[in-house]
PQR file of N, CA, C, O and H, with PARSE charges and radii, in Angstrom:
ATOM      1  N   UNK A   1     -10.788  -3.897  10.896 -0.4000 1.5000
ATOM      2  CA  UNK A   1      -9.417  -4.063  10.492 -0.0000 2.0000
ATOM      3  C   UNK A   1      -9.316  -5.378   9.723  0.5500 1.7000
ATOM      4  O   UNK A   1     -10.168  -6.213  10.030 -0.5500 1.4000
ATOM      5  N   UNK A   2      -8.489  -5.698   8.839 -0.4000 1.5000
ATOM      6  CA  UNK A   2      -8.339  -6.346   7.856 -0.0000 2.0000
ATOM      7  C   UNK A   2      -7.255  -7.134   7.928  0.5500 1.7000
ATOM      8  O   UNK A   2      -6.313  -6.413   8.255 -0.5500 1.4000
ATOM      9  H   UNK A   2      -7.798  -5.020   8.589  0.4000 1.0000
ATOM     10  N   UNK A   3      -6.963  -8.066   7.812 -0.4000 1.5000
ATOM     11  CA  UNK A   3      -4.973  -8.512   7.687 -0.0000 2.0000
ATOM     12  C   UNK A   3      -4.634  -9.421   6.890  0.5500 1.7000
ATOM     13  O   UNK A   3      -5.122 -10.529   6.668 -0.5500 1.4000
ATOM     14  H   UNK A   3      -7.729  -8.651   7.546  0.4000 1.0000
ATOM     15  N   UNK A   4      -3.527  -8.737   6.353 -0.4000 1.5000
ATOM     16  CA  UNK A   4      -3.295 -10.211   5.247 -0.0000 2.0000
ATOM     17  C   UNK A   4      -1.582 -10.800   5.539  0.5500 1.7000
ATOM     18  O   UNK A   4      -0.596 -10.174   5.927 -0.5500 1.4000
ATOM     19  H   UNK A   4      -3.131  -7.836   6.533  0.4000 1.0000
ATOM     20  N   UNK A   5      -1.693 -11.751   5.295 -0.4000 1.5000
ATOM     21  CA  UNK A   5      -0.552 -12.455   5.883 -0.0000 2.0000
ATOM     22  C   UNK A   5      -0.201 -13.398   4.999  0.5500 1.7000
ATOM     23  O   UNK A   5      -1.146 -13.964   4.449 -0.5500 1.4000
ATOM     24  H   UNK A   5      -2.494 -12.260   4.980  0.4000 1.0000
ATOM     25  N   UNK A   6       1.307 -13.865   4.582 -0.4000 1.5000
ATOM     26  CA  UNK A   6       1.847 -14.784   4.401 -0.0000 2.0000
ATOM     27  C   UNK A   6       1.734 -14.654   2.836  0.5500 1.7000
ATOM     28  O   UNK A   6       1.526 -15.668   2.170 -0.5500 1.4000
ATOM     29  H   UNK A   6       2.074 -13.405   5.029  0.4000 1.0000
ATOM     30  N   UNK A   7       1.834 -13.740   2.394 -0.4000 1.5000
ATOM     31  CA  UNK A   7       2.005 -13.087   0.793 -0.0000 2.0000
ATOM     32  C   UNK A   7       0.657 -13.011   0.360  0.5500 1.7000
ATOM     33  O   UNK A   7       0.503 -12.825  -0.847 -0.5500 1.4000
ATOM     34  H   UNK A   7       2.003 -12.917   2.936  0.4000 1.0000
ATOM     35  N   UNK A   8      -0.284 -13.105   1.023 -0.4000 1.5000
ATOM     36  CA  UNK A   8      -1.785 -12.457   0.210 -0.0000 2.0000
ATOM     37  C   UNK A   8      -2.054 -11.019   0.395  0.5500 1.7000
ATOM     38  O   UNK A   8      -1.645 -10.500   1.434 -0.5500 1.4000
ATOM     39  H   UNK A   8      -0.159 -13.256   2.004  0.4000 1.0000
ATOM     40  N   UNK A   9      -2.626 -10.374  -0.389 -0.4000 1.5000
ATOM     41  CA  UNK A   9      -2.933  -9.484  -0.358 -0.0000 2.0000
ATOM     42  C   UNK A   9      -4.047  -8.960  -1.681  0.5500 1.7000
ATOM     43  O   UNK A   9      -4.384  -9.809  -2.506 -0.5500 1.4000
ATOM     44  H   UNK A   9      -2.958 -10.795  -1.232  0.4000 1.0000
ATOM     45  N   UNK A  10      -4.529  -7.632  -1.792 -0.4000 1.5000
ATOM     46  CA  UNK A  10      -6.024  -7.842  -2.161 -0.0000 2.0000
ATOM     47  C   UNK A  10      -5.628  -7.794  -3.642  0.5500 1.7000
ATOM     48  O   UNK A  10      -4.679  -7.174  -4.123 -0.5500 1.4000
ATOM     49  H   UNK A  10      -4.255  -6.942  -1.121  0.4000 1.0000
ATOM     50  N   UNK A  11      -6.507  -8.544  -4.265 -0.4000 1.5000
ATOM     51  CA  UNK A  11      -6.556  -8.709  -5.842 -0.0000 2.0000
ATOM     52  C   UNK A  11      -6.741  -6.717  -6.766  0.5500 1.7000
ATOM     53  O   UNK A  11      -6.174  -6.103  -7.670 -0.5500 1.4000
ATOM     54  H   UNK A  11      -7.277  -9.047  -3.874  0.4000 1.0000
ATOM     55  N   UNK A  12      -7.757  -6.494  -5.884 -0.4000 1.5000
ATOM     56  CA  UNK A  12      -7.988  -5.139  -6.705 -0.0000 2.0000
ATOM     57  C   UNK A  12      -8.504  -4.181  -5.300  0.5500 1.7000
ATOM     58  O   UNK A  12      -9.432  -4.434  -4.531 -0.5500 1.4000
ATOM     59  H   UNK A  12      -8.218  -6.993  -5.150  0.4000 1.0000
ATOM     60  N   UNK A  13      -7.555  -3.012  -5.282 -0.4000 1.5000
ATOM     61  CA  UNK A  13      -7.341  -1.967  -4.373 -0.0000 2.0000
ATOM     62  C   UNK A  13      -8.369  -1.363  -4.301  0.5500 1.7000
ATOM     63  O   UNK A  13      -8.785  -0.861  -3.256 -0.5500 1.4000
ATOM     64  H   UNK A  13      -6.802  -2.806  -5.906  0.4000 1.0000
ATOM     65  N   UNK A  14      -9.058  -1.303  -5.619 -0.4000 1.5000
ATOM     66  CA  UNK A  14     -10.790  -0.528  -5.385 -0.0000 2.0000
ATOM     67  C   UNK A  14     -11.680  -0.916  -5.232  0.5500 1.7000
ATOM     68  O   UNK A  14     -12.576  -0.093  -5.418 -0.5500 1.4000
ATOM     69  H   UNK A  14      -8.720  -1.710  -6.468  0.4000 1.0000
ATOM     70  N   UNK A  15     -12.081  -2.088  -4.883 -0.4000 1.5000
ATOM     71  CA  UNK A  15     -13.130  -2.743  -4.394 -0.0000 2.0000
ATOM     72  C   UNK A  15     -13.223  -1.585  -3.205  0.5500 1.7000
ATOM     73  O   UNK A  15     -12.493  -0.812  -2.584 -0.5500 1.4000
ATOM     74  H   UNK A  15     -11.354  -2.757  -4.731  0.4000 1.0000
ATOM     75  N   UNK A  16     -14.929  -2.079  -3.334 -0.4000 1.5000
ATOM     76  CA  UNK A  16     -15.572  -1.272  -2.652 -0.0000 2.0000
ATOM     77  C   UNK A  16     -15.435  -2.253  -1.194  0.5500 1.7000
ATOM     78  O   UNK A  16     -14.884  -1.556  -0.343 -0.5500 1.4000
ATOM     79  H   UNK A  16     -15.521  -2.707  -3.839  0.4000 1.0000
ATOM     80  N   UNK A  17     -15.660  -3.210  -0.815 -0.4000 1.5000
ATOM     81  CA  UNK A  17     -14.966  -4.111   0.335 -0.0000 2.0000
ATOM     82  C   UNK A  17     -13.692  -3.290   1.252  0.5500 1.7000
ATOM     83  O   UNK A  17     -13.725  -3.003   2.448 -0.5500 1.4000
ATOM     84  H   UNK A  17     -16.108  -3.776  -1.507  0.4000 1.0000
ATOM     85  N   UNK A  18     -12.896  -3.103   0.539 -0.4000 1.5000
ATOM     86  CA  UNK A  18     -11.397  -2.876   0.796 -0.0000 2.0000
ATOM     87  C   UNK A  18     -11.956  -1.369   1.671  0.5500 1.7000
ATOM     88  O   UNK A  18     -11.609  -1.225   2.844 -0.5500 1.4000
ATOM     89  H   UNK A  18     -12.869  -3.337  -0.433  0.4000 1.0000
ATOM     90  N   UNK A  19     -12.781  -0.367   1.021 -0.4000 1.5000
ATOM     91  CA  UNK A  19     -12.779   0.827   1.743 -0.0000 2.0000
ATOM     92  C   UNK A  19     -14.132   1.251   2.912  0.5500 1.7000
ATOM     93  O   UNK A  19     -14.568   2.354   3.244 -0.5500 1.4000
ATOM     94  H   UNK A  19     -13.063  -0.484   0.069  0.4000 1.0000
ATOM     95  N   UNK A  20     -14.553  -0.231   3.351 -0.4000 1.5000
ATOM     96  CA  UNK A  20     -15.295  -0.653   4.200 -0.0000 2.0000
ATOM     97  C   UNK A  20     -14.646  -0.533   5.647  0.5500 1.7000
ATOM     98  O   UNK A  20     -15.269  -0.059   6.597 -0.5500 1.4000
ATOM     99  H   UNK A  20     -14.198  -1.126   3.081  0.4000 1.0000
ATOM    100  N   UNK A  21     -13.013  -1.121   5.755 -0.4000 1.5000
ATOM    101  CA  UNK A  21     -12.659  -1.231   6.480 -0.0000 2.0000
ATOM    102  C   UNK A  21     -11.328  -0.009   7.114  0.5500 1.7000
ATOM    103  O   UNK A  21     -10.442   0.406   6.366 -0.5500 1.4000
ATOM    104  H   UNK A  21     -12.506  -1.506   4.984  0.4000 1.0000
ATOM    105  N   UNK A  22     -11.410   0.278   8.139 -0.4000 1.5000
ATOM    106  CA  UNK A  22     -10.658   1.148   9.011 -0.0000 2.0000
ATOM    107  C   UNK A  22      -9.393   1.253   8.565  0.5500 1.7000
ATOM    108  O   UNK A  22      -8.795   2.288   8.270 -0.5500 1.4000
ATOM    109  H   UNK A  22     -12.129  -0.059   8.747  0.4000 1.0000
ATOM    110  N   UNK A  23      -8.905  -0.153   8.515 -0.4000 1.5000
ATOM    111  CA  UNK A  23      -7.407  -0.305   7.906 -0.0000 2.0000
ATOM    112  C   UNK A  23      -6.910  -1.739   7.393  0.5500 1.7000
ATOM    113  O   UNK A  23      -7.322  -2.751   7.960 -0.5500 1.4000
ATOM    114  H   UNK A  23      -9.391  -0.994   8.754  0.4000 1.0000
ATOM    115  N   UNK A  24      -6.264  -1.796   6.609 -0.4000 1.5000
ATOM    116  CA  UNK A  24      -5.816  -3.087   5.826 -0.0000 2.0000
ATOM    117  C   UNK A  24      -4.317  -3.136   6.532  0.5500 1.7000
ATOM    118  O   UNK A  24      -3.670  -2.168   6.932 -0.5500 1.4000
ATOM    119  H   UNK A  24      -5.930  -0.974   6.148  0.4000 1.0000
ATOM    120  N   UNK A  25      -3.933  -4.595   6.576 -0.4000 1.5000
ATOM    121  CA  UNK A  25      -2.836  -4.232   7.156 -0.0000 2.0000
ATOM    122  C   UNK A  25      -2.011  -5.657   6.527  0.5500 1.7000
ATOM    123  O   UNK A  25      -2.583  -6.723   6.758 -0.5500 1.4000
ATOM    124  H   UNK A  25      -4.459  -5.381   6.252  0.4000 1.0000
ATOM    125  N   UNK A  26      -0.893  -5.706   5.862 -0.4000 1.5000
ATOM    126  CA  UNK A  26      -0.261  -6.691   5.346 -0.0000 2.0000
ATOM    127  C   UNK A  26       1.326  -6.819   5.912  0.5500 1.7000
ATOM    128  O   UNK A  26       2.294  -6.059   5.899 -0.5500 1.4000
ATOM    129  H   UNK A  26      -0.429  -4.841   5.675  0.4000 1.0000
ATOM    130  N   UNK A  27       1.102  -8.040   6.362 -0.4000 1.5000
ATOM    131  CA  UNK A  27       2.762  -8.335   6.947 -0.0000 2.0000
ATOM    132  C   UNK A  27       3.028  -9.032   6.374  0.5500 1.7000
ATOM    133  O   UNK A  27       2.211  -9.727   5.769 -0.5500 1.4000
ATOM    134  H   UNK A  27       0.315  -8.657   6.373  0.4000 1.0000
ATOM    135  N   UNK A  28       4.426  -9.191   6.283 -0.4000 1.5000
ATOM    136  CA  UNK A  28       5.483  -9.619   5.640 -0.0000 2.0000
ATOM    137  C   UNK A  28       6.789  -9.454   6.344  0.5500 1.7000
ATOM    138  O   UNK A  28       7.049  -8.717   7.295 -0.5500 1.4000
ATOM    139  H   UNK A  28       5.089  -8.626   6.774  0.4000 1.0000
ATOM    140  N   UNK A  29       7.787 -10.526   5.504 -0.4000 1.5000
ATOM    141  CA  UNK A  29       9.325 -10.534   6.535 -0.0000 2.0000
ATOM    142  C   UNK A  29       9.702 -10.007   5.299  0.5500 1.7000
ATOM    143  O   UNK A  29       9.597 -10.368   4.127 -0.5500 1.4000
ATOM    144  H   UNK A  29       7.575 -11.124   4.731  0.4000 1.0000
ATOM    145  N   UNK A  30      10.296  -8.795   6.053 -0.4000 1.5000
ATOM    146  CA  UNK A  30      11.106  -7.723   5.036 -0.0000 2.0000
ATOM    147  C   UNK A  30      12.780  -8.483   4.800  0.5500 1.7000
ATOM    148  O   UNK A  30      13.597  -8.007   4.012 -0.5500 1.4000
ATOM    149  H   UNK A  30      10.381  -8.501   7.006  0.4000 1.0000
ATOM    150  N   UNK A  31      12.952  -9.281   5.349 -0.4000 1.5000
ATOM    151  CA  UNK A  31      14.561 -10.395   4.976 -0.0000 2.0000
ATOM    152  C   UNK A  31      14.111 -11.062   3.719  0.5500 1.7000
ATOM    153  O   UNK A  31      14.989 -11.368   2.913 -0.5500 1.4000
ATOM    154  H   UNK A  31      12.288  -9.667   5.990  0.4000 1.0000
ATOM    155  N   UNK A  32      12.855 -11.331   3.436 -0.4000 1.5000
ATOM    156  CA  UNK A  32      12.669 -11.981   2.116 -0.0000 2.0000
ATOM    157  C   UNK A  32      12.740 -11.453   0.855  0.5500 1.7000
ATOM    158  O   UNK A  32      11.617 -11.010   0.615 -0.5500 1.4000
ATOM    159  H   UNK A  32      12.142 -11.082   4.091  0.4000 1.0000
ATOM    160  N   UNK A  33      13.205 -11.334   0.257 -0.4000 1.5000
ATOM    161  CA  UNK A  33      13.454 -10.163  -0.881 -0.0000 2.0000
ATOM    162  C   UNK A  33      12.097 -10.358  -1.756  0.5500 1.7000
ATOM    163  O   UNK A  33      11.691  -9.315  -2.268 -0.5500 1.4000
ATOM    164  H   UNK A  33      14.117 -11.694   0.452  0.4000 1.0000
ATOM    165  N   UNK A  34      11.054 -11.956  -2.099 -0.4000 1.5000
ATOM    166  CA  UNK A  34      10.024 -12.259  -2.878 -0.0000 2.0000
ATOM    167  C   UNK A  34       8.895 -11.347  -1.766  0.5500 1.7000
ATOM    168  O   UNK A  34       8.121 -10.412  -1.972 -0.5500 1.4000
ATOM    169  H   UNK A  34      11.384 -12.803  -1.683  0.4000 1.0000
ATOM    170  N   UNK A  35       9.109 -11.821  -1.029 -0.4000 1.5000
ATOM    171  CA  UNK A  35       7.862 -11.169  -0.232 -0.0000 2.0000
ATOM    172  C   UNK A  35       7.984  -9.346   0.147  0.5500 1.7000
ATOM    173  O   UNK A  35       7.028  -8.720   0.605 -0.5500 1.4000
ATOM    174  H   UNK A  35       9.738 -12.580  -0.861  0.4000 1.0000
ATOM    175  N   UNK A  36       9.205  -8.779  -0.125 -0.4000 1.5000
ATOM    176  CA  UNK A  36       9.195  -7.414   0.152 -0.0000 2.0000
ATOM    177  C   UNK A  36       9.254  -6.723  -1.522  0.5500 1.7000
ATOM    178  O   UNK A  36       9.069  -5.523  -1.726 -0.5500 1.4000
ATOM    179  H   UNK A  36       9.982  -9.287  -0.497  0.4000 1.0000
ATOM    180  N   UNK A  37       9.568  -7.805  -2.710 -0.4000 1.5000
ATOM    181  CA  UNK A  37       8.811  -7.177  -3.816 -0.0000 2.0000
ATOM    182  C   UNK A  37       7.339  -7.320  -4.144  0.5500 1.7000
ATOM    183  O   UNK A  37       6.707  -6.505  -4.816 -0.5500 1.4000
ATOM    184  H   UNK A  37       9.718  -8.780  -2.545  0.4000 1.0000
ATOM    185  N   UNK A  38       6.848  -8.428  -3.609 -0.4000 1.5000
ATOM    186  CA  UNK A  38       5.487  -8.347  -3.851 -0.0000 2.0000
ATOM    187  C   UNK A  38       4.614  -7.083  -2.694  0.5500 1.7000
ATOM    188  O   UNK A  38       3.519  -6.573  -2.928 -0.5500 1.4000
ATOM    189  H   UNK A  38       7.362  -9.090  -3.063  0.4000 1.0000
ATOM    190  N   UNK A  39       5.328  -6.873  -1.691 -0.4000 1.5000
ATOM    191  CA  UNK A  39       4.730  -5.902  -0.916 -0.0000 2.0000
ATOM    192  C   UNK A  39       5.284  -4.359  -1.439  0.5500 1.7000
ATOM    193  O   UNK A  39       4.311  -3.608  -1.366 -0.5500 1.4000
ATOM    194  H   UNK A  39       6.218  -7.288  -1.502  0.4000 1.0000
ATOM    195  N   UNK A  40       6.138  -3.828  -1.793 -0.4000 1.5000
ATOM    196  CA  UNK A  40       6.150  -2.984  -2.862 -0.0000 2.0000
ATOM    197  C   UNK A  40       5.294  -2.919  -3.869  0.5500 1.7000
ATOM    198  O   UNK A  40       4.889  -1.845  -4.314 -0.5500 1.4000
ATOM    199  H   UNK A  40       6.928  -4.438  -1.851  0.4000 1.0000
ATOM    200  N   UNK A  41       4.918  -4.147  -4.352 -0.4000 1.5000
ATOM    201  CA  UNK A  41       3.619  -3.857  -5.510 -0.0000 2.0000
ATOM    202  C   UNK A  41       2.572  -3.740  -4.995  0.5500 1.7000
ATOM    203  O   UNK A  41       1.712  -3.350  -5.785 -0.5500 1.4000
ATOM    204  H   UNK A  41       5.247  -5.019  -3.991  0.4000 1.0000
ATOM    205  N   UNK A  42       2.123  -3.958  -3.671 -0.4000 1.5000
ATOM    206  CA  UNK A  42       0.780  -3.864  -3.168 -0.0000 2.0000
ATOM    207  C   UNK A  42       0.721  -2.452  -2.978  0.5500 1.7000
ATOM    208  O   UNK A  42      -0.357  -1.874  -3.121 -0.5500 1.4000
ATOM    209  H   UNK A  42       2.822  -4.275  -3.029  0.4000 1.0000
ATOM    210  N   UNK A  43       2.192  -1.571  -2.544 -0.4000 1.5000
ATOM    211  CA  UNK A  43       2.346  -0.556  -1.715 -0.0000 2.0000
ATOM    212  C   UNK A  43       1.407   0.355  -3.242  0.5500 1.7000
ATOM    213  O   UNK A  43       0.253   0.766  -3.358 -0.5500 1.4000
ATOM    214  H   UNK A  43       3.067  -2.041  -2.428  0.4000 1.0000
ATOM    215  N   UNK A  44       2.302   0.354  -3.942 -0.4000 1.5000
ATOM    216  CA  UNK A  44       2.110   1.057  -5.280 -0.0000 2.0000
ATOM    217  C   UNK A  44       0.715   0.993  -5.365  0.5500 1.7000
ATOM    218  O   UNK A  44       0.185   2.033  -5.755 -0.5500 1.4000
ATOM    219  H   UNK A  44       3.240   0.020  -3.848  0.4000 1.0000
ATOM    220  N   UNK A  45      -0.147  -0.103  -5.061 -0.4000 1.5000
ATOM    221  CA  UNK A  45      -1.401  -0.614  -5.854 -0.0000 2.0000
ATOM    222  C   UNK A  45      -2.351  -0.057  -5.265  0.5500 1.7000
ATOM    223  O   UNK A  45      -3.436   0.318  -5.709 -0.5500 1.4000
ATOM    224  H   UNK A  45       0.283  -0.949  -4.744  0.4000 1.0000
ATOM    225  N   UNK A  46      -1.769   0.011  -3.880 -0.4000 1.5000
ATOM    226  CA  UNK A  46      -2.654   0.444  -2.849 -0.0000 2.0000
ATOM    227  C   UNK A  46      -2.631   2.154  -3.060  0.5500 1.7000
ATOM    228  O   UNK A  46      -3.696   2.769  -3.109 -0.5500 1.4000
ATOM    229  H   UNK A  46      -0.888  -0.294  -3.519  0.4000 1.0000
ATOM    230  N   UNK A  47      -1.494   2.756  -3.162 -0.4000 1.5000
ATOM    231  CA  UNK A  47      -1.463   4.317  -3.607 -0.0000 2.0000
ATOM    232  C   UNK A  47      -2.371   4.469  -4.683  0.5500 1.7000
ATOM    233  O   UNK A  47      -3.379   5.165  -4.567 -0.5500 1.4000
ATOM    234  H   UNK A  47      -0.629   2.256  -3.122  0.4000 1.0000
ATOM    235  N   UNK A  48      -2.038   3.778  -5.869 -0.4000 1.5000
ATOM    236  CA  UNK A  48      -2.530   3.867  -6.728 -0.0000 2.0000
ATOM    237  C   UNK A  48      -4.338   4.354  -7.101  0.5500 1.7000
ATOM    238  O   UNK A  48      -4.961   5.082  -7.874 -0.5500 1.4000
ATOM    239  H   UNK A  48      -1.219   3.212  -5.963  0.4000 1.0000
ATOM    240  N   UNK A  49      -4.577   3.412  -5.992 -0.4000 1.5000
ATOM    241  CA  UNK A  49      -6.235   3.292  -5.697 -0.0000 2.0000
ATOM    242  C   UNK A  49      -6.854   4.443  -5.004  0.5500 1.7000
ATOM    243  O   UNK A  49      -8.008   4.785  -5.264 -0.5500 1.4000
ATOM    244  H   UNK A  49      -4.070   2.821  -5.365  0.4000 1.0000
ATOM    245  N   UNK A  50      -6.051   5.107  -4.048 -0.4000 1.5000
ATOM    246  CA  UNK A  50      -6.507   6.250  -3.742 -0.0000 2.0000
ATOM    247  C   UNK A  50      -6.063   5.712  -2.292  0.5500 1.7000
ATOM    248  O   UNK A  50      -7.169   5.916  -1.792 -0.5500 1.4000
ATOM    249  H   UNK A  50      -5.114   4.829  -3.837  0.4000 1.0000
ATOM    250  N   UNK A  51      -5.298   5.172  -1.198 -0.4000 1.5000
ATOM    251  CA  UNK A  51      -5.416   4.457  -0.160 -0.0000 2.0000
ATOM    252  C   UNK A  51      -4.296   5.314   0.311  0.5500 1.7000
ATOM    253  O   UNK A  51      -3.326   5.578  -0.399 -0.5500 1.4000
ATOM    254  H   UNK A  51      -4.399   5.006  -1.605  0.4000 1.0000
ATOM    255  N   UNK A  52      -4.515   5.893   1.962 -0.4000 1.5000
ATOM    256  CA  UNK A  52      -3.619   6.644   2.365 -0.0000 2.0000
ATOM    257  C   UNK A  52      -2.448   5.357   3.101  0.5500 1.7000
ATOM    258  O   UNK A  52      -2.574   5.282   4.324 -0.5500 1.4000
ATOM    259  H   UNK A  52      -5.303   5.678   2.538  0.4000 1.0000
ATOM    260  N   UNK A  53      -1.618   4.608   2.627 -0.4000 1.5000
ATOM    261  CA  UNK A  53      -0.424   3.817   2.969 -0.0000 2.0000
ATOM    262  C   UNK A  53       0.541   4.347   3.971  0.5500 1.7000
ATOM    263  O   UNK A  53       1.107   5.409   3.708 -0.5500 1.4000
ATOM    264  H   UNK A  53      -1.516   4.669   1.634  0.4000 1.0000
ATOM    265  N   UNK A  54       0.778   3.768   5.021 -0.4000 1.5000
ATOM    266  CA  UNK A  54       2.323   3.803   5.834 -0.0000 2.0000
ATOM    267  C   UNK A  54       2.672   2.575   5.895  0.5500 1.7000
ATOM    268  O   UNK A  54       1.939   1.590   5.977 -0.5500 1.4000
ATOM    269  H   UNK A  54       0.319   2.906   5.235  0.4000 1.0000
ATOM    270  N   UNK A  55       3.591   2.620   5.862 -0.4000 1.5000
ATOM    271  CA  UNK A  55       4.948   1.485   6.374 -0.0000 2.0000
ATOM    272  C   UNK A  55       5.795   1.288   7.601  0.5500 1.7000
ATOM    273  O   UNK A  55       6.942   1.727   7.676 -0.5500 1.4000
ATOM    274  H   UNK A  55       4.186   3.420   5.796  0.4000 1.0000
ATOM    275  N   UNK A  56       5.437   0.884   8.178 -0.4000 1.5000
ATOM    276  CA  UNK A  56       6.209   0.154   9.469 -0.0000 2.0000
ATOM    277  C   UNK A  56       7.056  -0.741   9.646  0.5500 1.7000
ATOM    278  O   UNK A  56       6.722  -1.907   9.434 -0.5500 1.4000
ATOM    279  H   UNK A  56       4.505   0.527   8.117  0.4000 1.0000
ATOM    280  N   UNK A  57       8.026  -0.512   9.965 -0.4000 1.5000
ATOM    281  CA  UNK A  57       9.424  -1.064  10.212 -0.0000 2.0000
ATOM    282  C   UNK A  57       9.510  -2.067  11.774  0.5500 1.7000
ATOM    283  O   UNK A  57       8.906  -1.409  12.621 -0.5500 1.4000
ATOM    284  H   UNK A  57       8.297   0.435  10.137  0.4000 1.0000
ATOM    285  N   UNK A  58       9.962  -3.191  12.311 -0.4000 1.5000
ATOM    286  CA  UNK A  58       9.980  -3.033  13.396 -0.0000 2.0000
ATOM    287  C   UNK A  58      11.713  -2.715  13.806  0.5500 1.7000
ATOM    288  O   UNK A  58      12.585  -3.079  13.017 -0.5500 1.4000
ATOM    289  H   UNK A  58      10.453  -3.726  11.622  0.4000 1.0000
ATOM    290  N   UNK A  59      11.995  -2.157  14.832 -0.4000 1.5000
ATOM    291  CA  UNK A  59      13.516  -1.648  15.288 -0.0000 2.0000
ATOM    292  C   UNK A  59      14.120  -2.865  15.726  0.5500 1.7000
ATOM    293  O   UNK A  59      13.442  -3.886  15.842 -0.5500 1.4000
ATOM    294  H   UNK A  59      11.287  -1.861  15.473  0.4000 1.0000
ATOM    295  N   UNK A  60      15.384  -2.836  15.985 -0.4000 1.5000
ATOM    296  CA  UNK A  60      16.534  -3.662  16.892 -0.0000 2.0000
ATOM    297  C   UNK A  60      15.610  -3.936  17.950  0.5500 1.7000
ATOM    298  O   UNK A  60      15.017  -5.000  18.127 -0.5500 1.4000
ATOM    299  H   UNK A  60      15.935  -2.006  15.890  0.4000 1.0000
ATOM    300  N   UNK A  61      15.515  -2.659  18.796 -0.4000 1.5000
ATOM    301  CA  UNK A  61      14.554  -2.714  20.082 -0.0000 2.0000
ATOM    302  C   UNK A  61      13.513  -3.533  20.193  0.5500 1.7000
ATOM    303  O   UNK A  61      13.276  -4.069  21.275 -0.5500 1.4000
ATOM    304  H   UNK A  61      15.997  -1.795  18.652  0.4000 1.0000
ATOM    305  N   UNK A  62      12.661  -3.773  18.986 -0.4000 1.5000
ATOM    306  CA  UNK A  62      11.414  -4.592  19.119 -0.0000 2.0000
ATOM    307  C   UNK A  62      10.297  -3.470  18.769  0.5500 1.7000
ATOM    308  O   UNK A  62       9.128  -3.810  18.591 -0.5500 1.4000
ATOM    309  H   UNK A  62      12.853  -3.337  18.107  0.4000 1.0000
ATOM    310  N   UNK A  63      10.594  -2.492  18.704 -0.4000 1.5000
ATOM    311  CA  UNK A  63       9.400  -1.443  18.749 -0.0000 2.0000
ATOM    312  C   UNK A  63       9.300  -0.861  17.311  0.5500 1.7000
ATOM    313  O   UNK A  63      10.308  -0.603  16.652 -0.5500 1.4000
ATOM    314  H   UNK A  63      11.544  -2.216  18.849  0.4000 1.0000
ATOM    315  N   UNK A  64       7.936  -0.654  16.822 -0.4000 1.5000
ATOM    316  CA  UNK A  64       7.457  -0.111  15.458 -0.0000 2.0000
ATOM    317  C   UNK A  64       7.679   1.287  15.248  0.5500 1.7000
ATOM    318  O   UNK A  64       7.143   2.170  15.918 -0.5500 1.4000
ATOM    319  H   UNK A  64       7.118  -0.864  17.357  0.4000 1.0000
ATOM    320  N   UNK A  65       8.536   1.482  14.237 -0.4000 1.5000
ATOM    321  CA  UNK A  65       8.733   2.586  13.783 -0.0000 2.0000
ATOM    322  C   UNK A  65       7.996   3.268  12.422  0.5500 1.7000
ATOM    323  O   UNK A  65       8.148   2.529  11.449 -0.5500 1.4000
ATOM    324  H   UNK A  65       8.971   0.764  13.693  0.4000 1.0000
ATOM    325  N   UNK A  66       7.215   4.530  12.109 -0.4000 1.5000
ATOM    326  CA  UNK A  66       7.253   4.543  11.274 -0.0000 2.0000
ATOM    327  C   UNK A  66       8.135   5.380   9.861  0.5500 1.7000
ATOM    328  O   UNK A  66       8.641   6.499   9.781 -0.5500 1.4000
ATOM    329  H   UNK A  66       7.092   5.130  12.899  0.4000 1.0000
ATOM    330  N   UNK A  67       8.022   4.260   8.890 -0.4000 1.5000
ATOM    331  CA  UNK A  67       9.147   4.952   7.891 -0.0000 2.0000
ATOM    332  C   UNK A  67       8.370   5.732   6.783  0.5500 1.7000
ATOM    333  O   UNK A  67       9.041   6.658   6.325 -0.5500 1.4000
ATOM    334  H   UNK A  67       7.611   3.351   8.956  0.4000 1.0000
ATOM    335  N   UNK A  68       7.180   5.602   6.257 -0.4000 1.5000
ATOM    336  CA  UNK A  68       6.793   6.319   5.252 -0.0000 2.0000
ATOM    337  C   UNK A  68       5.134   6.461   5.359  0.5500 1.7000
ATOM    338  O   UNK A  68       4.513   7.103   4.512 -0.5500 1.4000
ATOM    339  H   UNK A  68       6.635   4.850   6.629  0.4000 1.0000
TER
END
C-alpha cells in the first residue's frame, strides 16, 4: 500500500512502480477547495492510466463511506 499525503501525489499514473502496489491511497481535506481540485486531477489521471479509482467520503458519524 502506498500513501500520499498533504497534496503529493504521483507525477505519472503509468509508471510501472505505481502498479506494483495493491493500492495507492491519497488523502486530502475535502474543505479545501486547492487540495480537492488537485485531487480531482489525480482522480482523472489516475482513470486515465487505466487505475480502477474509488472515493471515500468520511460521514458526520466518523465512518467511511463509499461515493464512487
Amino acid at each position: 500500500m502506498l500513501f500520499f499525503v498533504d497534496g503529493a501525489a504521483p507525477q505519472d499514473w503509468t509508471a510501472d512502480t505505481l502498479r506494483s502496489h495493491a493500492r495507492i491511497v491519497l488523502l486530502f481535506d475535502g474543505r479545501d477547495p486547492h487540495a480537492l481540485e488537485n485531487a480531482r486531477a489525480a482522480w482523472k489521471s489516475a482513470k486515465a492510466a487505466g487505475h480502477d479509482a474509488t472515493y471515500w467520503k468520511e460521514s458526520p458519524s466518523g465512518k467511511w463511506e463509499k461515493q464512487a
